[in-house]
C-alpha positions in Angstrom: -31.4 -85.1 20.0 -34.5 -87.4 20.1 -34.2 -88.6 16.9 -30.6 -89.1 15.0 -30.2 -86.2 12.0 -31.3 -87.8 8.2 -28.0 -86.5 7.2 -24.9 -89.1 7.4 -22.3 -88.2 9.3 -19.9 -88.1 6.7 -22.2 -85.8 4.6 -22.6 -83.4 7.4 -18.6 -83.4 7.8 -18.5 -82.8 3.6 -21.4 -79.8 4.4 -19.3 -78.2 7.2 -16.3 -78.5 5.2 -17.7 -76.7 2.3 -19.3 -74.0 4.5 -17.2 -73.7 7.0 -14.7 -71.0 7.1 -11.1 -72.3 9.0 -8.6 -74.4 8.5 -8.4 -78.3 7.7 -6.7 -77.8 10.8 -9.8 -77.9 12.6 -11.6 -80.3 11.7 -9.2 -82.5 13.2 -8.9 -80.9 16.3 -12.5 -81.1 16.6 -12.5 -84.8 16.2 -9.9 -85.1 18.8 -11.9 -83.2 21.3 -14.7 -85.7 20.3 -12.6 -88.5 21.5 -11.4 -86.8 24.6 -14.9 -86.1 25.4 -16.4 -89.6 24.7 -13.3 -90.3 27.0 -14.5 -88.5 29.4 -17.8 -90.0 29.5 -19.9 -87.8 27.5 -21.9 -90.7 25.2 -21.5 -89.9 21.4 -23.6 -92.2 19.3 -25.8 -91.3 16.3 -28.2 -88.9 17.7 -25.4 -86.8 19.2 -22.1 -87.0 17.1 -23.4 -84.2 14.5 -24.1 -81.6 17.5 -21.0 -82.9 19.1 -19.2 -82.4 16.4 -19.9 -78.8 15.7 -19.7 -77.8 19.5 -16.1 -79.2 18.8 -15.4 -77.4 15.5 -16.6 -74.5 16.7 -14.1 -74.7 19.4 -11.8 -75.8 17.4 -12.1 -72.0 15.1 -12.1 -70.1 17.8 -8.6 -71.5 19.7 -7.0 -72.2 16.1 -8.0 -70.1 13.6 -9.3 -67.4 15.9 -12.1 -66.5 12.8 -14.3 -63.6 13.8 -17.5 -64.9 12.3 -20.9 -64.4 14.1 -21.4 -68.1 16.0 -25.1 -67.4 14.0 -23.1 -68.3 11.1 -22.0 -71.3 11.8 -25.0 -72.2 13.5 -26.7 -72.2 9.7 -23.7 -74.0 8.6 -24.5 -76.8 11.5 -28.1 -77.1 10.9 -28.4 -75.8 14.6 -30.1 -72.5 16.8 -27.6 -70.2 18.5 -28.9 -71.6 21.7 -28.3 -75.4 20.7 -24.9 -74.5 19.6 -23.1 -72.1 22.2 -24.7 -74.3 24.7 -23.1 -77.4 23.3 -20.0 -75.4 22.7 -19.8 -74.4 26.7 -20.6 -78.0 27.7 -17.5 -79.4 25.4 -15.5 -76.5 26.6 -16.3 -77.5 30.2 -16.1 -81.3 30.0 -12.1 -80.8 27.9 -11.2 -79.1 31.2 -11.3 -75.4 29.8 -7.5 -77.1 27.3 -8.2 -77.3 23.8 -4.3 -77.8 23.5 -3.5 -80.4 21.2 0.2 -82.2 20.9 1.8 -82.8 18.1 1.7 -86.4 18.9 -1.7 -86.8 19.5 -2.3 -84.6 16.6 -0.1 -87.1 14.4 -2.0 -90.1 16.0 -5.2 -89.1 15.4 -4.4 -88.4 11.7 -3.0 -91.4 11.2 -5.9 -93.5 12.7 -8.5 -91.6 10.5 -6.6 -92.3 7.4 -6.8 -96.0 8.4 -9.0 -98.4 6.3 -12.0 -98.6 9.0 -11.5 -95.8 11.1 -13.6 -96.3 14.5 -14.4 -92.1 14.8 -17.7 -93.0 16.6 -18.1 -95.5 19.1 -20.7 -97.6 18.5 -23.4 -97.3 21.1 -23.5 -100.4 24.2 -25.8 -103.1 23.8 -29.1 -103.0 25.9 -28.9 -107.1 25.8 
């Protein structure tokens, strides 16, 4: 995205929660494939995070929850075209190695860092100085 979304992050996660049809299960498996792919390389800072996000969540549905809504649907729910998202969604898929397997462990460690006072969910973008 050019610009980032007027939207906080944290009210875009409230908006998919309310709309979203899947488990809280998800939502946490989509942030931990956010971290694998900032990891990996793939930069996540305010213009991206929201689409990111979603690519993840969606992700997340389909190898969880295994939902059989239209991806139009949650492309409302994401603010996002069909296009932006499945494209985002095969470009997360690709860069997590084709494994959205999560271990209990990591799955335990990353719920236990987000219920931290100041949890550092996304990165802060390098300094140009």
């Amino acid at each position: 995205a050019i610009f980032a979304p007027s939207i906080s992050f944290q009210n875009y996660l409230r908006r998919l929660m309310t709309y979203s049809p899947c488990s809280p299960e998800c939502f946490v498996l989509a942030g931990i494939y956010v971290k694998r792919l900032s990891a990996a390389g793939l930069p996540i800072c305010p213009r991206s995070v929201h689409r990111v996000y979603a690519a993840c969540l969606l992700l997340a549905i389909k190898y969880r929850d295994d939902l059989n809504y239209p991806t139009s649907y949650y492309a409302q729910c994401d603010g996002l075209t069909v296009h932006d998202l499945t494209t985002m969604e095969l470009r997360c898929f690709c860069l997590l190695g084709y494994d959205c397997g999560v271990t209990p462990e990591d799955y335990n460690a990353f719920c236990g860092a987000m219920s931290s006072p100041s949890p550092n969910f996304v990165a802060a973008p390098p300094s140009l100085g």
